[in-house]
C-alpha positions as CSV (number, residue, x, y, z in Angstrom):
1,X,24.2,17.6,7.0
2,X,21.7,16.9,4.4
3,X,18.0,18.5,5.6
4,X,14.2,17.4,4.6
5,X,14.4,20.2,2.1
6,X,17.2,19.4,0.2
7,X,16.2,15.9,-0.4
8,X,13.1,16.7,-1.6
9,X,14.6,18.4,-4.0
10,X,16.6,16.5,-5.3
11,X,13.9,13.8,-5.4
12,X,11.6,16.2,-7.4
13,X,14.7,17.1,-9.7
14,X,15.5,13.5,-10.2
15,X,12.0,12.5,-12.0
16,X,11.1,10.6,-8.8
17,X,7.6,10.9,-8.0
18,X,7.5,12.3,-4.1
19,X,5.1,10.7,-1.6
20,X,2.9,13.5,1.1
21,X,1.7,12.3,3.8
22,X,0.9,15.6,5.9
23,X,1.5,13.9,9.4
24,X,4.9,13.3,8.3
25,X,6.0,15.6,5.7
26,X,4.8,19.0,7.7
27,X,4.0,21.6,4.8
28,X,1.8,24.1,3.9
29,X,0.1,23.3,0.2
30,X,0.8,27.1,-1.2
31,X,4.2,26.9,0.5
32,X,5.2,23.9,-1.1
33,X,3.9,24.6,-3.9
34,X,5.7,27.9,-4.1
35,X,9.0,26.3,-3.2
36,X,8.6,23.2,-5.9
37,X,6.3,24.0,-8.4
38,X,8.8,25.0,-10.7
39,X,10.4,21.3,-11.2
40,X,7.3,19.7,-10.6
41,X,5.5,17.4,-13.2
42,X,3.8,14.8,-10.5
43,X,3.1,14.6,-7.0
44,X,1.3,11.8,-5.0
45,X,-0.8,12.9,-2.2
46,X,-2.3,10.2,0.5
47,X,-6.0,11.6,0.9
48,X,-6.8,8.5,3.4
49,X,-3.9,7.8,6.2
50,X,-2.7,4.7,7.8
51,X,-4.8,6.6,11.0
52,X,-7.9,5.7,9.6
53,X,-8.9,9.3,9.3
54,X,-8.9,11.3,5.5
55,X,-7.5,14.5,4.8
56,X,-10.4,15.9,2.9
57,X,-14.1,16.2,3.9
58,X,-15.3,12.8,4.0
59,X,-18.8,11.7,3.5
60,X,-18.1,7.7,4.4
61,X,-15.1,8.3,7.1
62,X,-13.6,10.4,9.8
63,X,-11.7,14.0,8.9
64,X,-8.1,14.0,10.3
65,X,-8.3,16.8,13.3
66,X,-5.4,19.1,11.9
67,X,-5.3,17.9,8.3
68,X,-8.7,18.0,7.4
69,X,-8.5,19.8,4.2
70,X,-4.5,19.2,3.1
71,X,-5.4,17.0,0.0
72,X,-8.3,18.7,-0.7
73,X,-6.3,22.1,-1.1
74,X,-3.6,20.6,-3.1
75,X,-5.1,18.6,-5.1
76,X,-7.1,21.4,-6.3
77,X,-3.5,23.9,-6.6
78,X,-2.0,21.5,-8.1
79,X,-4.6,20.7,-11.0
80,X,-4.9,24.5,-11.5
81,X,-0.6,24.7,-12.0
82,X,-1.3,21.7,-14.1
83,X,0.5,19.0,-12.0
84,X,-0.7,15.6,-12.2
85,X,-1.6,14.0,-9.0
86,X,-1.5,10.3,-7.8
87,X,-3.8,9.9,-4.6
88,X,-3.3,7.3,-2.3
89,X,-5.8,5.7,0.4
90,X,-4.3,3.6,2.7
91,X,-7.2,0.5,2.9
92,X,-6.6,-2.3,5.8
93,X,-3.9,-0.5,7.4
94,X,-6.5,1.5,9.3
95,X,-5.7,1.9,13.1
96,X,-10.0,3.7,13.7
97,X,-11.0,0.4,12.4
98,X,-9.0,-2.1,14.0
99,X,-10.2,-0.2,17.6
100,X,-14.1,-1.6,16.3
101,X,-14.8,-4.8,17.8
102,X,-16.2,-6.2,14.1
103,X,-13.2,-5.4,11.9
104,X,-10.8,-6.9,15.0
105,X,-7.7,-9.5,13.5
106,X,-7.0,-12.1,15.4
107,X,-3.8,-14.1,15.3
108,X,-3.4,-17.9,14.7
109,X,-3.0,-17.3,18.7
110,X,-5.6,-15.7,19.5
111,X,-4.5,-12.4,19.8
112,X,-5.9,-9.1,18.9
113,X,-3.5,-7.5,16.0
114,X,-3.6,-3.8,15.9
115,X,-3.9,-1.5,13.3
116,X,-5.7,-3.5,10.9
117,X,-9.3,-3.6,9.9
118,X,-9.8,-7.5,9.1
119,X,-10.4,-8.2,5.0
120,X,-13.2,-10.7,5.5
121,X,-15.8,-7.8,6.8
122,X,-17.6,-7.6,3.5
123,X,-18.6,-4.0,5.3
124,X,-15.4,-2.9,5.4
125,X,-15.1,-3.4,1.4
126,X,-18.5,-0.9,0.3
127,X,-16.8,1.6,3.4
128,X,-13.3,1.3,1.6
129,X,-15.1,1.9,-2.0
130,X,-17.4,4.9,-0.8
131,X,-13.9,6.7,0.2
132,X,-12.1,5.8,-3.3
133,X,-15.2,7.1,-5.0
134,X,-14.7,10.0,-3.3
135,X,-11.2,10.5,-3.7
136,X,-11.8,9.4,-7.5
137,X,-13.7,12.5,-8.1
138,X,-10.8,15.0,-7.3
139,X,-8.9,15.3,-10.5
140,X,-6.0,12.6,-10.1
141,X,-4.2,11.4,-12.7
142,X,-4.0,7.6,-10.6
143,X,-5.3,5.7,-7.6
144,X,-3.2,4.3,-5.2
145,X,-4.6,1.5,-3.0
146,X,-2.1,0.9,0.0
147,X,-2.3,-1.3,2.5
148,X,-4.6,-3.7,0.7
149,X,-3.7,-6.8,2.5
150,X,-3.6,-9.3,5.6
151,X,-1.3,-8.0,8.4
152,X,0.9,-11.2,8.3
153,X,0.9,-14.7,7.6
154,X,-0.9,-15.8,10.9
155,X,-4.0,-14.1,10.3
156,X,-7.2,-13.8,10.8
157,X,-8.3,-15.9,12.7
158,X,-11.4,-14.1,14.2
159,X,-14.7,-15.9,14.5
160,X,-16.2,-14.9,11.2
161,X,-12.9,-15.9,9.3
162,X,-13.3,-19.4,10.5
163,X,-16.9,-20.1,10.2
164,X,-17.0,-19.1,6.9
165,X,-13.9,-21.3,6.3
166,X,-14.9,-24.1,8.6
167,X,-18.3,-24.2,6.7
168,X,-16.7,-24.7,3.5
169,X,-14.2,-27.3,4.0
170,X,-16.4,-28.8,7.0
171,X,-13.8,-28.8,9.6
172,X,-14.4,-28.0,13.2
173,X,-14.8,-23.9,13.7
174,X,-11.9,-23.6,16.6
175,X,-8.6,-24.3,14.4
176,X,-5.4,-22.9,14.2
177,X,-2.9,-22.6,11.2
178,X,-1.3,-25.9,12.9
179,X,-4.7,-27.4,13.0
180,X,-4.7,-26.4,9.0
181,X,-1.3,-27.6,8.4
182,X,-2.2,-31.2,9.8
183,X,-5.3,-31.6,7.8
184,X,-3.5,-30.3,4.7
185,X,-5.5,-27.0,4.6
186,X,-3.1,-24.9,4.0
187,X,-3.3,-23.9,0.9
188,X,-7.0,-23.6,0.7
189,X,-6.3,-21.1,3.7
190,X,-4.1,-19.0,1.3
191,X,-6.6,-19.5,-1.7
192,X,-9.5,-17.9,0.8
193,X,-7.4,-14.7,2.1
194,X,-6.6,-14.3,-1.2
195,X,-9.7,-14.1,-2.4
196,X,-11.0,-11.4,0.3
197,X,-8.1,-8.9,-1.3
198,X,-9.0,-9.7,-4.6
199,X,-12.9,-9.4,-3.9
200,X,-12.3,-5.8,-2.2
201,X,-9.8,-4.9,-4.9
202,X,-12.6,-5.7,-7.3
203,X,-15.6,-3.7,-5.7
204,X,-13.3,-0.9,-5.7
205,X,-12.4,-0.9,-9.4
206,X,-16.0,-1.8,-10.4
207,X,-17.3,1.1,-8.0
208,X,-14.8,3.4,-9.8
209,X,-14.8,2.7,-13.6
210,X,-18.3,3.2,-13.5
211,X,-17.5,7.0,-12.6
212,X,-14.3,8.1,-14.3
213,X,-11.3,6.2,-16.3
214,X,-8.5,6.0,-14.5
215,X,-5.6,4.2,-13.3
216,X,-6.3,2.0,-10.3
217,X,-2.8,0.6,-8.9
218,X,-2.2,-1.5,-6.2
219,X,1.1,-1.6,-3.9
220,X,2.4,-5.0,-3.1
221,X,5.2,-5.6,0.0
222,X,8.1,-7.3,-1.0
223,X,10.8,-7.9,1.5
224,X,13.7,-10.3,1.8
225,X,11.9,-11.4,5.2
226,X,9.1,-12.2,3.6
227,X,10.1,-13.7,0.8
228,X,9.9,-11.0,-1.8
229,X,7.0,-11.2,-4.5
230,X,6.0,-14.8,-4.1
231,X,6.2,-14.1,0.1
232,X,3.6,-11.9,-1.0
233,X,0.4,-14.3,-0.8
234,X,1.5,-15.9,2.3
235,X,2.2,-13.2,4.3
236,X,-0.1,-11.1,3.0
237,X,-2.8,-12.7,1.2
238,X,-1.7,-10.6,-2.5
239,X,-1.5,-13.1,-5.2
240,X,0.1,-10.9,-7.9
241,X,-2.0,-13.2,-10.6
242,X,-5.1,-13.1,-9.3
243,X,-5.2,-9.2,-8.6
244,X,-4.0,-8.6,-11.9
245,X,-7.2,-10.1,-13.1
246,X,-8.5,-7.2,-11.7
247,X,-5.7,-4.5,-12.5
248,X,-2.9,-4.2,-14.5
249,X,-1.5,-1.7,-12.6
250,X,1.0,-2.6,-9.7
251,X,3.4,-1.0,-7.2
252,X,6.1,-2.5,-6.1
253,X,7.1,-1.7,-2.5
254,X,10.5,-2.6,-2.2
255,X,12.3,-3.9,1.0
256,X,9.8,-1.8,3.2
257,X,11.0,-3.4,6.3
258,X,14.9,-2.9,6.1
259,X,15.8,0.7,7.1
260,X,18.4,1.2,4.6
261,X,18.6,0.2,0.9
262,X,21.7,-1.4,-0.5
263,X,24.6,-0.1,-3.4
264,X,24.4,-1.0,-6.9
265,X,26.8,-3.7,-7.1
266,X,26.9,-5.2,-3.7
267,X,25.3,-8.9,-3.2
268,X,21.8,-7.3,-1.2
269,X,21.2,-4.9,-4.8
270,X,21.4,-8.1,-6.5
271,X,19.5,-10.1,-4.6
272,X,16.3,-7.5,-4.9
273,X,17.1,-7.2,-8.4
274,X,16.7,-10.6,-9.3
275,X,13.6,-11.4,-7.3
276,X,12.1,-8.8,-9.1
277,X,13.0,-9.4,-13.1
278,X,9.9,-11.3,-13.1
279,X,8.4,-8.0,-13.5
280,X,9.6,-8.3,-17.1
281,X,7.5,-11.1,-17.9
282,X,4.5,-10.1,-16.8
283,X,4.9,-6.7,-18.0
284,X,4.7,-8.4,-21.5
285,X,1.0,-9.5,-20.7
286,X,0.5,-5.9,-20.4
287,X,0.8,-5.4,-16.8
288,X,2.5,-2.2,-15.5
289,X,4.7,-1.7,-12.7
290,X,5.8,1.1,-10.6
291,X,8.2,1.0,-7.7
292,X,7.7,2.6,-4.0
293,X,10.5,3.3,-1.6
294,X,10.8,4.6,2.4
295,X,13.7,6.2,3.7
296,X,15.4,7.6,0.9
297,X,17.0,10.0,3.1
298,X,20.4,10.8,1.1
299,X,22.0,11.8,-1.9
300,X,23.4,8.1,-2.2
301,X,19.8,6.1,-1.6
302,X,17.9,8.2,-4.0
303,X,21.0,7.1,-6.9
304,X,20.3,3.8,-6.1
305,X,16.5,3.5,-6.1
306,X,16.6,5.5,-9.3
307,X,18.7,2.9,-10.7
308,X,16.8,-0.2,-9.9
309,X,13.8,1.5,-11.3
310,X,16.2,1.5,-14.6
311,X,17.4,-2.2,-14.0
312,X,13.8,-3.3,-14.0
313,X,12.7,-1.0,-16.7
314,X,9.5,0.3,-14.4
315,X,6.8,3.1,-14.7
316,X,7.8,5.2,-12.0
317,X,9.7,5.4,-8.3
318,X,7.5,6.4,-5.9
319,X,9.7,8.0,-2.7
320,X,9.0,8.9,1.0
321,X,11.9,10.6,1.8
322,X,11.9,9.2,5.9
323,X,10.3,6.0,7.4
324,X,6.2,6.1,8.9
325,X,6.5,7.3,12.7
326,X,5.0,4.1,14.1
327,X,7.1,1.6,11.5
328,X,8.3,-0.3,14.4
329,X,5.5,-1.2,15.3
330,X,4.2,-2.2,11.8
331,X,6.9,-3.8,11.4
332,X,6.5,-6.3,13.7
333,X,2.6,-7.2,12.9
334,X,3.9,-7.7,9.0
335,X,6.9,-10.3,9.7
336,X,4.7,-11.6,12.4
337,X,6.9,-11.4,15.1
């Protein structure tokens, strides 16, 4: 039986750039580094988890309890060895948040949705930019912003979301997305989640290019239950051509919510494949593109992410070889179930 070990080598050795998240990958920076260093051109590091809590020492948010100085420590090995490093910070996806009454999402029900920090608290968006100014001023080759979205399609719905809708379009403040869809709202809905990413997307770069030069990417969900790329607003509030108004800089998170990724050649490889050759064309308007996989957990999976990232001619694969401990869970709240 393959073990954790073995496929990260052979994700290192394949080019694939491999994805630590200390609370799931269990290592030791100098022991990793010892064991890998060797075959090892780039790493990404997540310096902010989904928990809420950072794995350096913070200024702006908590210090995870038993991580509290992993991507400080290897982020500075790694420079030193000369390995470039991609940081990631998780942004909504923030489960100390989402616990504070005044980032709570509320569903199109009513319901509180956990694990999110809703996108319309204009505090959240200087909070989330303090951290990535932070993180920025590690030496990292890129930043990573994960988790930049809307939980699912039927939210928010909390009380600020629909004043400051229900001011705009004059409608009365208690509505539901079935109150929207009868007055034809719909779409203005989309238009104003979208423009919460796009605005927190925007204080982040602005905070960040004033500092340093680098690449700012962000990931975008596609599923087949969601509709791929163009499910991507709905669900999620990330219009692709809006936020690249911002960045140029995308990564592509592919099929998140199926546990297993199909073979080249069969009907499901196509089916991704083709929803995503519209990468091509924008990536002739300059825009570059990088893909992100979970669960690449054998010899066969890692073959065939490795050749979609050919197919569609991207940047990079990004690879967590096993799926986030609570992606149940997360599951659900994305498709909304």
């Amino acid at each position: 039986m393959i073990t954790l070990a073995d496929i990260i080598q052979e994700i290192l050795e394949s080019g694939a750039i491999l994805v630590v998240n200390p609370t799931i990958i269990d290592t030791n920076p100098d022991d990793f580094l010892d064991h890998y260093g060797h075959i090892l051109d780039t790493i990404a590091l997540v310096a902010k988890g989904r928990s809420g809590f950072t794995f350096y020492q913070s200024n702006s948010a908590p210090k995870d309890k038993f991580n509290g100085v992993f991507f400080h420590s290897f982020c500075t090995i790694a420079d030193n060895m000369g390995i470039k490093v991609n940081a990631f910070i998780y942004n909504h996806e923030d489960n100390f948040l989402s616990q504070n009454a005044d980032f709570r999402i509320i569903s199109s029900e009513g319901g509180v949705v956990p694990s999110y920090a809703c996108p319309s608290q204009e505090h959240f968006s200087k909070y989330i930019a303090s951290i990535a100014l932070e993180v920025a001023q590690y030496p990292i080759e890129s930043l990573v912003l994960d988790g930049l979205m809307f939980p699912s399609k039927e939210t928010c719905f909390c009380d600020r979301c629909r004043r400051i809708f229900a001011a705009k379009w004059n409608v009365e403040r208690d509505f539901s997305s079935d109150f929207l869809e009868s007055r034809d709202l719909l779409a203005e809905w989309k238009e104003s989640r979208a423009t919460y990413i796009n605005q927190t997307l925007r204080e982040i770069t602005d905070s960040i290019k004033n500092l340093k030069n680098i690449d700012i990417a962000i990931t975008v969900k596609t599923d087949k239950e969601t509709g791929f790329l163009v499910g991507a607003d709905e669900y999620f509030g990330q219009n692709i051509t809006e936020l690249a108004k911002v960045t140029n800089n995308f990564v592509i998170h592919v099929n998140p919510w199926s546990e297993s990724f199909p073979s080249r050649g069969t009907p499901e490889y196509q089916q991704i494949l083709s929803s995503l050759e519209v990468l091509k064309d924008y990536s002739s308007s300059g825009m570059k593109y990088s893909l992100y996989f979970w669960n690449v957990s054998s010899a066969d999976k890692l073959e065939s992410v490795n050749q979609m990232r050919e197919d569609l001619s991207a940047e990079a694969v990004f690879i967590e070889p096993s799926l986030p401990p609570d992606f149940t869970k997360r599951r659900t709240i994305n498709l909304g179930f």
